[in-house]
C-alpha distance (Angstrom), angle and dihedral (degrees) to the residues before:
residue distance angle dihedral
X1 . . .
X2 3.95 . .
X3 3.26 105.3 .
X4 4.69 105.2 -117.5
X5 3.86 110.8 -94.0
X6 4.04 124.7 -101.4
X7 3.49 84.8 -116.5
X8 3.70 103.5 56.3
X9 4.07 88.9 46.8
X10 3.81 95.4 50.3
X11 3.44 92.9 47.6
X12 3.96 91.5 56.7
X13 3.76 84.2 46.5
X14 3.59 98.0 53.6
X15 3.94 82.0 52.3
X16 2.91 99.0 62.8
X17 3.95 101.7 41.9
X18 3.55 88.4 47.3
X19 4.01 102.0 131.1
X20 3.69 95.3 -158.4
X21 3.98 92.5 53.6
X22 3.79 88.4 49.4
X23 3.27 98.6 48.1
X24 3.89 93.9 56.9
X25 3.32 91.6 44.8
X26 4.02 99.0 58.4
X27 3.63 91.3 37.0
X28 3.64 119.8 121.3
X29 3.85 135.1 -161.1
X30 3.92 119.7 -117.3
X31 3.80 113.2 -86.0
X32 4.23 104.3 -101.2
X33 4.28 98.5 -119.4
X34 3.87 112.9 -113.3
X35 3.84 81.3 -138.4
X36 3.96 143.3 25.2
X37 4.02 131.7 -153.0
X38 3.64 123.4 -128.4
X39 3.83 114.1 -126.9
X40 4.10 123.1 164.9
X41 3.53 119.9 -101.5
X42 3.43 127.2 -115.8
X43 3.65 103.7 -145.7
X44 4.11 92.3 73.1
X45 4.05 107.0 172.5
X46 3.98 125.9 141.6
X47 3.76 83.6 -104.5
X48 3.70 102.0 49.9
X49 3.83 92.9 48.7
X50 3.79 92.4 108.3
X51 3.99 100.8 34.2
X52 3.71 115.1 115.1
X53 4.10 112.4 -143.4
X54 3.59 112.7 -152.7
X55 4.36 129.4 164.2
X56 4.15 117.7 -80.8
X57 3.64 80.3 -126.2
X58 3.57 91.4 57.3
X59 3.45 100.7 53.1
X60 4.06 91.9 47.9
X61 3.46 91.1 55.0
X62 4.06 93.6 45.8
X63 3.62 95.2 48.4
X64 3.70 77.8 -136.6
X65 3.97 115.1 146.1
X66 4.23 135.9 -137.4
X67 3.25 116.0 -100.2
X68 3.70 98.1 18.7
X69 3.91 120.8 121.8
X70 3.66 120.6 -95.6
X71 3.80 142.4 179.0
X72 3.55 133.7 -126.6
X73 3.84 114.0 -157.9
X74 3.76 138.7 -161.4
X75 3.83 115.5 164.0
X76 3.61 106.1 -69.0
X77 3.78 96.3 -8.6
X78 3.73 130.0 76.8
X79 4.10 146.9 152.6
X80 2.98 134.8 -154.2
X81 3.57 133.2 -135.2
X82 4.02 155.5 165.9
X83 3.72 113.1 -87.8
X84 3.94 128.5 -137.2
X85 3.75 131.4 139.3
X86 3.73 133.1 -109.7
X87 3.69 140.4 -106.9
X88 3.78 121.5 -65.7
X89 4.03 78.6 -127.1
X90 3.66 88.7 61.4
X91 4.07 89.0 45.7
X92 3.62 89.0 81.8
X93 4.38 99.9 37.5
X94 3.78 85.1 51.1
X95 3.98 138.3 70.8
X96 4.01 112.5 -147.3
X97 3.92 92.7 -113.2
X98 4.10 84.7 62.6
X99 4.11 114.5 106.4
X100 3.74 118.2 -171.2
X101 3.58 125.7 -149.4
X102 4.19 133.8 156.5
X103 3.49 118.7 -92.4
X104 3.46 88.1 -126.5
X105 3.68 91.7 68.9
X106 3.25 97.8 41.2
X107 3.61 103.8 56.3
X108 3.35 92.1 45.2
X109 3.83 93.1 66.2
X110 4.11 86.9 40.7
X111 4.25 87.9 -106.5
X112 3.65 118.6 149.2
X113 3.88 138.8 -145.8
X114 3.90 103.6 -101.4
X115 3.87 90.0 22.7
X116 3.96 109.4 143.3
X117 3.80 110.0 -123.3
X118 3.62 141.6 176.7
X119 3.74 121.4 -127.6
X120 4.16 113.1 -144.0
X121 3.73 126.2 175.9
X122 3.76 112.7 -125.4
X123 4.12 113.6 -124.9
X124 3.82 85.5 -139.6
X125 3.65 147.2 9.4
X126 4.02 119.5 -89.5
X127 3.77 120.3 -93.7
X128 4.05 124.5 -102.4
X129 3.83 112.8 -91.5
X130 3.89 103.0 -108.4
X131 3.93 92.8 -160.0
X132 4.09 126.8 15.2
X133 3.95 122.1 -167.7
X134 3.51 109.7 -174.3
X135 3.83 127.5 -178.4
X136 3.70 106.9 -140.6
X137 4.23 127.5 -164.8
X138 4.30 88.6 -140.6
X139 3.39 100.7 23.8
X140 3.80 90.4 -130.2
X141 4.12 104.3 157.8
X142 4.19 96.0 -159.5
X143 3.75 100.2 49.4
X144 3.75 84.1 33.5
X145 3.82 86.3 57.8
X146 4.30 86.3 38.3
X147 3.72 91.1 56.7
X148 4.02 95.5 42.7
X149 3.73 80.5 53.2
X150 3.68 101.7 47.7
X151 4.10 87.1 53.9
X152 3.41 96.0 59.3
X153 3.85 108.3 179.3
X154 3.46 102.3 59.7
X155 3.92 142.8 176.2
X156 4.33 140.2 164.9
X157 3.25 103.3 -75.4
X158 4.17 107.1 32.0
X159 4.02 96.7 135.1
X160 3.81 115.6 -166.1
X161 3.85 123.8 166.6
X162 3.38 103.7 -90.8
X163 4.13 101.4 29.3
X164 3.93 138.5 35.6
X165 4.29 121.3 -157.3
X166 3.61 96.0 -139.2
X167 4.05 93.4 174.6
X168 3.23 133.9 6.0
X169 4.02 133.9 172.5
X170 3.83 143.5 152.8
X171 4.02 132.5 -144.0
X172 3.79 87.6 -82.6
X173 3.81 102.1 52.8
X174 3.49 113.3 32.0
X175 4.32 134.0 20.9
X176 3.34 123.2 -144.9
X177 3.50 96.4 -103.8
X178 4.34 83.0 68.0
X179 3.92 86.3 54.6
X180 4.00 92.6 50.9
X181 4.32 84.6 47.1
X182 3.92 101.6 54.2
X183 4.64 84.7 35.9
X184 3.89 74.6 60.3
X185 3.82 101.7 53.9
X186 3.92 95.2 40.4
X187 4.01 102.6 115.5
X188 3.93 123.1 179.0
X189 3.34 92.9 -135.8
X190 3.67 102.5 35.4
X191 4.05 124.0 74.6
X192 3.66 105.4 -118.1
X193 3.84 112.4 -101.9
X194 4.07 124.1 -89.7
X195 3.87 85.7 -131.4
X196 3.68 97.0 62.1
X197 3.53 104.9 49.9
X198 4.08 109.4 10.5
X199 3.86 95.6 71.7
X200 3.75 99.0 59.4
X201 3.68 95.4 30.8
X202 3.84 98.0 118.7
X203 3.68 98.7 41.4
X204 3.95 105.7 117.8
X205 3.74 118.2 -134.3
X206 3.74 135.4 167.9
X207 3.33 127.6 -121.6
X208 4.28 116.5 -126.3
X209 3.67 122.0 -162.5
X210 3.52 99.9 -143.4
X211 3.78 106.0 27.6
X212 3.92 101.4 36.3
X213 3.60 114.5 95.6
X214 3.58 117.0 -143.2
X215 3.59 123.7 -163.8
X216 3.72 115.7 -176.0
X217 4.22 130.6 -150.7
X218 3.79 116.6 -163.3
X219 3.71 103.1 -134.9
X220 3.83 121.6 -170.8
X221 3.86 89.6 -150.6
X222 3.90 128.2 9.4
X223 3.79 114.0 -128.5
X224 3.85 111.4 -119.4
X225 3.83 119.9 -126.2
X226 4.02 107.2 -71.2
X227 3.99 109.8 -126.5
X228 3.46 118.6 -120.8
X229 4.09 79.6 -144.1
X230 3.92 128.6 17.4
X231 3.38 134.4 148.0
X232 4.14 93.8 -103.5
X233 4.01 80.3 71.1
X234 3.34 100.7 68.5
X235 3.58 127.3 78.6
X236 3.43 140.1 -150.2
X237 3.60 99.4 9.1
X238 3.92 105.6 89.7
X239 3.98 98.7 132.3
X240 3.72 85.9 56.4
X241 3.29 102.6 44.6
X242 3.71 96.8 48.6
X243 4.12 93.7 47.0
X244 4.40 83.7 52.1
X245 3.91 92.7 50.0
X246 4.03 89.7 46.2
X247 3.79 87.3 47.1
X248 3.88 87.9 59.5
X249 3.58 98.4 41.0
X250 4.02 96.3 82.7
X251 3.58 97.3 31.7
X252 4.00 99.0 53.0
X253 3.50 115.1 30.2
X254 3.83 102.6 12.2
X255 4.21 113.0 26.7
X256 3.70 99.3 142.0
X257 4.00 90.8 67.9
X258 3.37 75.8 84.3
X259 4.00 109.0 60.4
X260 3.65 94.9 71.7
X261 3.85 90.3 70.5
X262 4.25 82.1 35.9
X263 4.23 86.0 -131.9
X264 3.75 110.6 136.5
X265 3.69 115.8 -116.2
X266 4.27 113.9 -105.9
X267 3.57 113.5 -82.5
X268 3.88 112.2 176.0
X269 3.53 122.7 36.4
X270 3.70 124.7 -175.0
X271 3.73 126.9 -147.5
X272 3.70 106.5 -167.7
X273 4.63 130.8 163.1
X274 3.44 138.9 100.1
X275 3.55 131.1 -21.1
X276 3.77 113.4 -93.6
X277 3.85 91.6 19.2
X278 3.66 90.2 117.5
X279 4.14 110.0 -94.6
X280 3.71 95.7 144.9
X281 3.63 99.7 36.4
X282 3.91 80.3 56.4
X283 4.00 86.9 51.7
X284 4.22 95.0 44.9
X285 3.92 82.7 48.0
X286 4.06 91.8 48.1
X287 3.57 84.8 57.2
X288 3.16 110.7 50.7
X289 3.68 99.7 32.8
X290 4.23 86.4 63.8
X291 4.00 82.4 30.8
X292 4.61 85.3 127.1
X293 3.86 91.8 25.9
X294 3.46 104.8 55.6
X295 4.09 149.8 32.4
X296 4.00 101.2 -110.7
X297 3.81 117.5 -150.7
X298 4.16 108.9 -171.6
X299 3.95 109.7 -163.1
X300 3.96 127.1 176.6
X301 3.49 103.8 -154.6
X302 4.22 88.7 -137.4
X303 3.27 84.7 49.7
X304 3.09 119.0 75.2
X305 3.98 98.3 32.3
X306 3.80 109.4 120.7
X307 3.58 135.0 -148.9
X308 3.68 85.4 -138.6
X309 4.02 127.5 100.2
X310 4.09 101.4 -103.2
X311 3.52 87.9 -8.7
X312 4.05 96.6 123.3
X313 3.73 91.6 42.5
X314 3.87 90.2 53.6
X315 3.74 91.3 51.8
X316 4.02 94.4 47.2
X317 4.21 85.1 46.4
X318 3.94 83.5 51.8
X319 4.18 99.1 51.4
X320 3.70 82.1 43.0
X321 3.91 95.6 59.4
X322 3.42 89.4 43.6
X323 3.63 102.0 57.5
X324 3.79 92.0 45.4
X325 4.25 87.1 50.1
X326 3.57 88.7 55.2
X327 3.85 107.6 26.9
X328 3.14 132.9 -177.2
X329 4.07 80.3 87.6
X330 3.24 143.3 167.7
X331 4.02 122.4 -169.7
X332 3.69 114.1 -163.5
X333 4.03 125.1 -160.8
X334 3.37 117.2 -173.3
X335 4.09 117.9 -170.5
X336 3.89 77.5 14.3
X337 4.29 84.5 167.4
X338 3.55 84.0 77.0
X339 3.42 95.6 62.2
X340 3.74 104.2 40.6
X341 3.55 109.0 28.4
X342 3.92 119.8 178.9
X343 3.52 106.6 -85.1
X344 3.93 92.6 -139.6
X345 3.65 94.6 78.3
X346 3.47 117.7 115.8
X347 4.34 86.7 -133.0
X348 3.95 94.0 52.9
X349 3.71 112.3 123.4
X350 3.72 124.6 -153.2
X351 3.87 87.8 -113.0
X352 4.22 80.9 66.7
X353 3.59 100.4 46.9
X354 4.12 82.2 47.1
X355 3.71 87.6 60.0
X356 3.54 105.0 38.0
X357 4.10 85.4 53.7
X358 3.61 100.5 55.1
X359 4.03 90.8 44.5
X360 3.81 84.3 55.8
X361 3.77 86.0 49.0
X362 3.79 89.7 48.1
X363 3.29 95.0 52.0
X364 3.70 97.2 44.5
X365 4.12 90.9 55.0
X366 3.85 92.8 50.8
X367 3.93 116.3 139.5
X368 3.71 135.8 -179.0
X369 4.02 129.0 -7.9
X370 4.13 91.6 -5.7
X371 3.75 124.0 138.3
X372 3.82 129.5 166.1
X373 3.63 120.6 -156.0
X374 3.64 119.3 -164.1
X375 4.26 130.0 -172.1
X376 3.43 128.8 -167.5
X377 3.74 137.4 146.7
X378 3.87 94.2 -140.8
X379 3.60 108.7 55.6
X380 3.79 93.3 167.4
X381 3.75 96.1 62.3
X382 4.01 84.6 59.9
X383 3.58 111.5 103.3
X384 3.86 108.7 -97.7
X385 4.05 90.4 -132.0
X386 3.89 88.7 76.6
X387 3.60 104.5 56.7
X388 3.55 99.9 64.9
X389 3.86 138.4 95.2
X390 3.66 110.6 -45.8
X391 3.99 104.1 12.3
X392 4.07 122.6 49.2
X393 4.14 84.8 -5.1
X394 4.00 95.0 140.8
X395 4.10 115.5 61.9
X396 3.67 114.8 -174.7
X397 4.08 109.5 -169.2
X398 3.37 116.0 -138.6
X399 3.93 105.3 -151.6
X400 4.20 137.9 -148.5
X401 4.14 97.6 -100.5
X402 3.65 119.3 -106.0
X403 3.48 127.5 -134.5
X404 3.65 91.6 -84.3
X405 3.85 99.0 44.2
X406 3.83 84.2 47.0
X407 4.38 89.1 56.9
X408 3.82 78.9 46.7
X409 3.91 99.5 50.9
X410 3.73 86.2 42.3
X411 3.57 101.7 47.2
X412 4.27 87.4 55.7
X413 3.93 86.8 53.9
X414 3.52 95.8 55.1
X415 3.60 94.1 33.1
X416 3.92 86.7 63.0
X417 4.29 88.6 51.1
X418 3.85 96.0 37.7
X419 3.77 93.3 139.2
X420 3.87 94.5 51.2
X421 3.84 101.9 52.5
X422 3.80 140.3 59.9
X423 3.85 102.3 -155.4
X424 3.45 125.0 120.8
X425 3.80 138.5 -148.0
X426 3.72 94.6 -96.8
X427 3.93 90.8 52.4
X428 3.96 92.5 43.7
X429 4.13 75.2 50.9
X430 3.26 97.9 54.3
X431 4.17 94.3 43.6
X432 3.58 87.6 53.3
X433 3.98 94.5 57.6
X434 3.68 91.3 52.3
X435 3.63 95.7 52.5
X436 3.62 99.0 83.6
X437 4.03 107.2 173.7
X438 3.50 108.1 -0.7
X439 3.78 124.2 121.8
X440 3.91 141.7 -144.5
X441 3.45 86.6 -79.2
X442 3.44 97.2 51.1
X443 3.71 93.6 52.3
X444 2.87 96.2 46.5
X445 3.92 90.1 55.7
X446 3.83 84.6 54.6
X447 3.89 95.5 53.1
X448 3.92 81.7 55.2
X449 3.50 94.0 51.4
X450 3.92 94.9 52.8
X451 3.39 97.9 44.5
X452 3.60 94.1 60.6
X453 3.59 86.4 54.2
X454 3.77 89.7 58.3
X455 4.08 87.0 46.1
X456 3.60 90.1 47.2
X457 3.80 90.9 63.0
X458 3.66 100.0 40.5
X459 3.97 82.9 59.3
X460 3.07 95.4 60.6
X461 3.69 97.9 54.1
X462 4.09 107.8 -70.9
X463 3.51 106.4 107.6
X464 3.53 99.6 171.5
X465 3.61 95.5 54.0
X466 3.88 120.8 137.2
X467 3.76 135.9 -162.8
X468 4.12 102.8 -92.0
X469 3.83 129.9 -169.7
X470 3.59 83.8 -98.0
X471 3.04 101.9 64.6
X472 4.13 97.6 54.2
X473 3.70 87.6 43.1
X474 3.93 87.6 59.2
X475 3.89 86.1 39.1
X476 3.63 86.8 61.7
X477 3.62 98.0 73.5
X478 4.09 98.6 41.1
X479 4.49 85.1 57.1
X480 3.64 112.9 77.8
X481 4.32 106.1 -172.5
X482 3.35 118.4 -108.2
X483 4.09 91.2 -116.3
X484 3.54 89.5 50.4
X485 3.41 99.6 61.8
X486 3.88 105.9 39.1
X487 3.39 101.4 -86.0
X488 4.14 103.7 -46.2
X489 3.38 132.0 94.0
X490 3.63 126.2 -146.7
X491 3.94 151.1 162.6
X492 3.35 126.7 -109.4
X493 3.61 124.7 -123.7
């Protein structure tokens, strides 16, 4: 047999050597992220209010297409919106596990910037909206009916500057008869009622031209977006809450006030009392108080610990990127003695002392518009090395309630069920003064307790039946504090 030419074997060689064949072999794609971070988009018009901005990659990888529907997801809570890509500018400011939306959409579901989401593709497009009423600043029905137009996916609740979706429905969710019950609770004085709108609030419809109607309210001022948590919620705990926001002030928005006296701006502050006092209500209210202001990074100190070598250090290192990537930020800890306990306990492990040295690091290599906020309820079993100059420097005790923060914490609670109960400031007076030594939580445990007293009743056939001073006064006895009972609250049976 002929032996094969030199030729014919080279050319297999070079084949196989060839770098540019190799390379697309062994080349993979970009691992899809489990997860993607809200940030606000740029491109903020009336008609890009419900357009979701995702990375060119992104969609490649997805197979998903522009234009198509899509839903954003957070536990129980999602929107839904139009999907298109951003700039190639915004290629390079932005990872691919980034999703852009407006603010204005956001806070109208209660989403926040540097929320964790899901992204799901809807199997089909959202119905028409049956029936519109839309509070409007001029009253003027056609650009009323332009602007409804121009948003597109819409649902009760979207709030924009100049309108307000008050109720919305389609053929499957609501009749007409619904429509002519919520036309009949609208007041002009009155703020229309949670009930009626809150429920379907992030149900997406579309708006239709021709079989859409649109009834329109003339509003002399359109109601912003009420917080699920804001500082106005909280009672009893004004002092505090004032020192916190001043303590944010520089740092965020204005930190080189500070370079003319060449003092570093605060970077950790520590929120630290009792448990039930309020510490992560405070941090919920942080949030969403800075919600359109700033980058919000949520961390429970438990968490995030891994079972992994270096793995809880890596994840600290990666919140810590972030909020200097997209800065203004604020990095919440909650239970944050969990993480960093002090390292002169006999039960530290070296895993602990690993931790607690790379937040110091952390916090030591801060730049920019950064702040960490940390809550615990045992600030002696944080390591000693964080509380100094530069890291956790500013404390802000959060105190057990006295009588008059207790009238104040009540008087909120109430305030919130005014039309189901008959007590009056004296009596909320007098509960206060017998409440020696409980805390928010605990009050609000007895609230709980005397309302179902009240539902009890209207059960069993009273329907009109409110929360009296009886009731709380009976309460009273069923609550045991926190404090007086180690540390747990509970009802008794």
């Amino acid at each position: 047999m002929a032996p094969k030419s030199s030729s014919s074997s080279s050319s297999k060689k070079q084949k196989s050597t060839d770098p540019d064949s190799s390379s697309t072999k062994t080349s993979k794609q970009p691992k899809l992220p489990t997860e993607y971070i809200l940030r606000p988009s740029k491109n903020v018009t009336l008609k890009t209010t419900g357009t979701i901005y995702i990375s060119p990659k992104l969609l490649k990888l997805t197979g998903l297409k522009k234009s198509q529907f899509i839903k954003v997801s957070k536990g129980l809570v999602s929107l839904t919106g139009e999907l298109s890509i951003w700039t190639d500018a915004e290629e390079d400011e932005y990872d691919m596990n980034v999703v852009l939306i407006s603010g204005t959409y956001l806070q109208s579901v209660g989403f926040l910037y540097g929320d964790r989401v899901k992204l799901l593709e809807l199997p089909s497009q959202p119905e028409y909206a049956t029936n519109l009423v839309v509070e409007s600043l001029d009253g003027d029905e056609k650009k009323a009916r332009e602007n409804v137009s121009d948003l597109g996916i819409l649902f009760s609740g979207l709030t924009t500057d100049d309108l307000k979706i008050t109720y919305a429905d389609s053929a499957s969710s609501k009749s007409e008869k619904a429509l002519e019950d919520y036309l009949s609770e609208l007041s002009l004085t009155e703020p229309t009622k949670p009930s009626s709108a809150a429920g379907k609030k992030a149900a997406p419809l579309l708006f239709h031209p021709k079989t859409t109607k649109l009834t329109i309210r003339k509003v002399n001022k359109i109601e912003p977006v009420e917080l699920p948590y804001s500082y106005s919620k909280i009672g009893g705990l004004d002092k505090e809450l004032s020192k916190l926001q001043q303590l944010l002030q520089i740092p965020l928005y204005h930190p080189e006030i500070l370079t003319q006296f060449r003092r570093p701006p605060p970077r950790g502050i520590l929120l630290h009392g009792p448990s039930g006092t309020g510490k992560s209500l405070i941090l919920k209210s942080i949030a969403y108080e800075l919600s359109l202001k700033c980058h919000i990074i949520n961390i429970n100190g438990p968490s995030i610990v891994s079972k992994y070598l270096g793995g809880t250090e890596e994840a600290l290192r990666g919140y810590f990127e972030e909020a200097e990537k997209y800065q203004p930020s604020v990095i919440l800890i909650d239970e944050i003695d969990s993480l960093v306990p002090n390292r002169n306990n006999d039960d530290t492990t070296e895993v602990d002392s690993r931790v607690v040295a790379t937040l110091a690091m952390l916090l030591d290599g801060l730049t920019g518009s950064v702040v960490v906020i940390g809550a615990t309820n045992r600030i002696n079993n944080i390591d000693t090395n964080l509380r100094r100059r530069g890291r956790f420097d500013k404390e802000v005790a959060i105190p057990v309630p006295d009588a008059d923060a207790r009238f104040d914490i009540l008087s909120r609670q109430f305030k919130d069920m005014s039309d189901a109960h008959e007590l009056s400031n004296e009596q909320i007076k007098a509960i206060a003064g017998k409440t020696h030594g409980y805390v928010g939580s605990d009050l609000d445990s007895l609230l709980d307790e005397s309302i179902m007293k009240c539902v009890n009743r209207r059960l069993e056939g009273d329907l009109e039946s409110k929360v009296t001073d009886a009731d709380v006064e009976e309460s009273l006895t069923d609550i045991v504090p926190i404090k007086r009972n180690g540390g747990v609250a509970y009802y008794s049976c």
